[in-house]
Structure formats: C-alpha cells, structure tokens
N, C-alpha and C positions, 0 to 999 in steps of 0.2 A: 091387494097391494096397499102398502100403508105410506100413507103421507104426512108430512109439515112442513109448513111455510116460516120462512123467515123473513122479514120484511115490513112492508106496507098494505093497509089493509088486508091484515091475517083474518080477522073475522070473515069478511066477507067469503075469501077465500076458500076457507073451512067450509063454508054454506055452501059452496058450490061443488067440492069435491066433494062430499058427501052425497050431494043432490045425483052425481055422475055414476054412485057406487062406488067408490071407493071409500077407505077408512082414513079417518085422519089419527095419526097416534105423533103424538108431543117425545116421544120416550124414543123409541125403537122404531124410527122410521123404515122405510126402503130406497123409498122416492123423498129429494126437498123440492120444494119452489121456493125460491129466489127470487123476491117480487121489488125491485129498489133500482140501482144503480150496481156499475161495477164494485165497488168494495160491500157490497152484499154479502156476494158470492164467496167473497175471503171471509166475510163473520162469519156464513155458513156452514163454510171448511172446519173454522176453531169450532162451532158449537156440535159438528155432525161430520166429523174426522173420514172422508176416505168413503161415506154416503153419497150415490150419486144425485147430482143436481143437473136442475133445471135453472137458467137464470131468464125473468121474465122483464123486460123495460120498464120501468117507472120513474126514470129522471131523465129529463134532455143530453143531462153527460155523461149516459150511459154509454157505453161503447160496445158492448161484449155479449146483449140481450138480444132477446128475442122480442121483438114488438107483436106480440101472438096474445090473444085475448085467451084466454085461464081455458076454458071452454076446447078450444083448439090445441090447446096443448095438451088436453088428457086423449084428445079423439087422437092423437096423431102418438103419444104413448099406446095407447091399447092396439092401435096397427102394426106399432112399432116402428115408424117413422122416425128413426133418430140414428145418431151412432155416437158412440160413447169417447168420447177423449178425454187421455188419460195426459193429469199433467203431474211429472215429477216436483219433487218440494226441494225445496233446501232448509239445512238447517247451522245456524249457528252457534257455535260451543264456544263460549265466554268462560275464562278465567283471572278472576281479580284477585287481592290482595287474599280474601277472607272468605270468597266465595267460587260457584262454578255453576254455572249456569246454561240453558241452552233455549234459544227462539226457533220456531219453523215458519218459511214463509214458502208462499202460492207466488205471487207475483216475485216480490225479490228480499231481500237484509239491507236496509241499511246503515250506515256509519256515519254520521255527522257532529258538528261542532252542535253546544249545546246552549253556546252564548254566540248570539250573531255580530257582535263586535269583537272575537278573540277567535282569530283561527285554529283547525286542530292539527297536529302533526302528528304523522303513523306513517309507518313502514308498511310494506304488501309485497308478498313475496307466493309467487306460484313456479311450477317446474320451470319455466323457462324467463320468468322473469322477477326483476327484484328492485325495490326503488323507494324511498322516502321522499312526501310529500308533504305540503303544506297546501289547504283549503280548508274549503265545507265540506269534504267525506267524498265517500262512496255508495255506487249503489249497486249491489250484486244482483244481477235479475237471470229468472227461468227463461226459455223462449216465449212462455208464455207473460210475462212481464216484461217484456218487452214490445207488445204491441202497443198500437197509438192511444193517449191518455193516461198509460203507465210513466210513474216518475222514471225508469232508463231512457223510455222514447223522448221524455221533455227535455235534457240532457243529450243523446246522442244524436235525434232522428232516425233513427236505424231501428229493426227489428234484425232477429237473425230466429233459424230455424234448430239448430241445435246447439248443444253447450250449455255453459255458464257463461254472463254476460259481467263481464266489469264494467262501470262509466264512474270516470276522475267528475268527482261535484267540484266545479269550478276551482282548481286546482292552480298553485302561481308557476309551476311548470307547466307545458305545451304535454298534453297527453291523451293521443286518443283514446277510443275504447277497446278492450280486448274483450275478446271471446274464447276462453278456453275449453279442455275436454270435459267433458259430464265425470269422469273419473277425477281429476283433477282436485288437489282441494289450494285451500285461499288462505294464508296467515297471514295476521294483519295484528300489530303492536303497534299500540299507544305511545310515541313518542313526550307529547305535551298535550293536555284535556285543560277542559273535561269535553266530553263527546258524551253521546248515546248512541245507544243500538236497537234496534228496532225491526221487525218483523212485519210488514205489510200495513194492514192501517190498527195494528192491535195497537190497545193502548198500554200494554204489559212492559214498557222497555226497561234496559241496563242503562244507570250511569257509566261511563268508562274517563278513566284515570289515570296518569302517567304509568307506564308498565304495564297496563292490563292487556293482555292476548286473548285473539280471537279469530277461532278456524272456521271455514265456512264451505260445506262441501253439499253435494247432491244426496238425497236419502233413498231408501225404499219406497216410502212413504209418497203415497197418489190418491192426487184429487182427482174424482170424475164430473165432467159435464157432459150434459143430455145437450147435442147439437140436431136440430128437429129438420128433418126433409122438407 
C-alpha cells in the first residue's frame, strides 16, 4: 500500500510509515495522511482529488481529526478498522464578461463582498425560491461543511444531514437559512461588486463584477475519509 502525507512534520512521518512497511510514494498514492488541522484535509482533496484520506490532529482548532498517534493509525488500517465516508463536492460555474470559469469545494463556495466597507448586491434564485439581497455574500455548504468550525455553522448554528446548504452573510434583510435538494442547482447574479468567489480555503478565487453569473450545483465528484474504529 502506498502513502503521503500532507501537512506537518512530513519527514518524520515518512520515517515511520516506512518503518511500518509500507511505501511512501509522493506521485501515486493510495493512502493520504492528513497531519494539520481541518483545512488540511481540503489542501489534500486539491493536491490528491478523490484519494482516500486520513486526517490526523495537529492543531487545537481542529475539529474533524483523529487525535491517534501515526503508529495507530497504520495498525487499525491494516485490521481495517475504519469506514470510508464518501463526501460529495460542489462545484461552481462562474461566467463573466471575457471569461468562464469553474471552482469545486469540500466544505462549501462562497460569495462575498470584496471591500469591507461597500456591500455586495446579487440575486439567488433556486426552484422554489428567488430574491435579491444586499450584504456580505453567501455561503453554499455540503452537509459536510456544515459541521462546527465550518464557516455555514459560524453563520447559522445549524448543521443538517442532507442537501445543499444556503446561509445569508449577514444580509440587510431578515433571512434564514435554506437547505435544498442535492439535485437542485443555485444561480446567483451580480447585481453591484465587486465580490469574490471562492472555494474552501483555496487561494485560487474569481473577482466578480456587476452582471457576472454563477451556478452552483452538486457534482459526481467524491472526497473519501478514513473514520478509524
């Protein structure tokens, strides 16, 4: 079985899964370890697309790890001590003036203003709802993006178990959260920018601009995590 670590003390890491018998290969993994906090896990995803993972604690505000010493985590793989959850992605399809573009996110998309003294205004329109707003954005989240320490939970409080997650960023109308179908998709037009779009903690984002449109729907595309017995 072949492994790589992403994260914090990688070397070490390497020294030990070796030591365990297994391989370590950089290229063509099987196995990741995930050795950091929650947004690890999302670098992981970008660098090791759809590779199942492991995520192992190494920051106080991690939320999502395993606090299991490297050691324990290969012995309870080789028993097979785990079960795999599969989390669907979303992905957002950005069309601007000159360009077209698309982000995928693990946790959630989101839409914000890009100057914090100039709010953004955008329309959002799903099957059964439609409405123009003026705030700080949006934040589209998986189920899995919506648990505690994910930016939907610091905004809603709420987790939910299935769907797509809408939450109004502080919005100057009264607007709860919605949760629609996994089937479902999201348009969402730029009334007045600029804003940005963004995709989890990648640093890759979209400026957005009066008129630019953007859909935001559930893919095929699945991240695995290793949840250990």
């Amino acid at each position: 079985m072949k492994f790589a670590v992403v994260g914090r003390e990688i070397e070490d890491l390497k020294k030990k899964i070796k030591e365990k018998g297994f391989e370590y290969d950089k290229e063509t993994p099987e196995i990741v370890i995930c050795y950091g906090g929650d947004g690890t896990f999302l670098i992981s995803e970008r660098i090791y697309p759809g590779v199942p993972k492991i995520l192992i604690k190494a920051s106080p505000t991690c939320n999502k790890g395993h606090e299991t010493k490297i050691e324990k985590v290969l012995e309870k793989f080789n028993k097979k001590e785990f079960i795999i959850q599969e989390i669907k992605k979303l992905k957002a399809v950005y069309k601007g003036s000159f360009e077209t573009r698309s982000l995928i996110g693990v946790n959630d998309i989101v839409i914000r203003n890009s100057l914090p003294t100039e709010a953004l205004r955008f329309k959002i329109k799903t099957k059964n709802f439609s409405k123009e707003f003026i705030g700080d954005g949006l934040v589209i989240a998986t189920n899995y993006g919506s648990s505690q320490g994910a930016y939907f939970y610091s905004i809603t409080k709420k987790e939910f178990e299935k769907g797509i997650g809408i939450a109004f960023n502080n919005v100057t109308k009264k607007q709860d959260l919605k949760i629609i179908s996994e089937k479902d998709e999201i348009e969402i037009e730029i009334t007045r920018g600029p804003g940005v779009l963004v995709a989890d903690n990648n640093r890759d984002y979209i400026n957005l601009e009066k008129q630019d449109k953007i859909k935001i729907f559930q893919t095929n595309k699945i991240a695995k995590k290793l949840i250990l017995n």
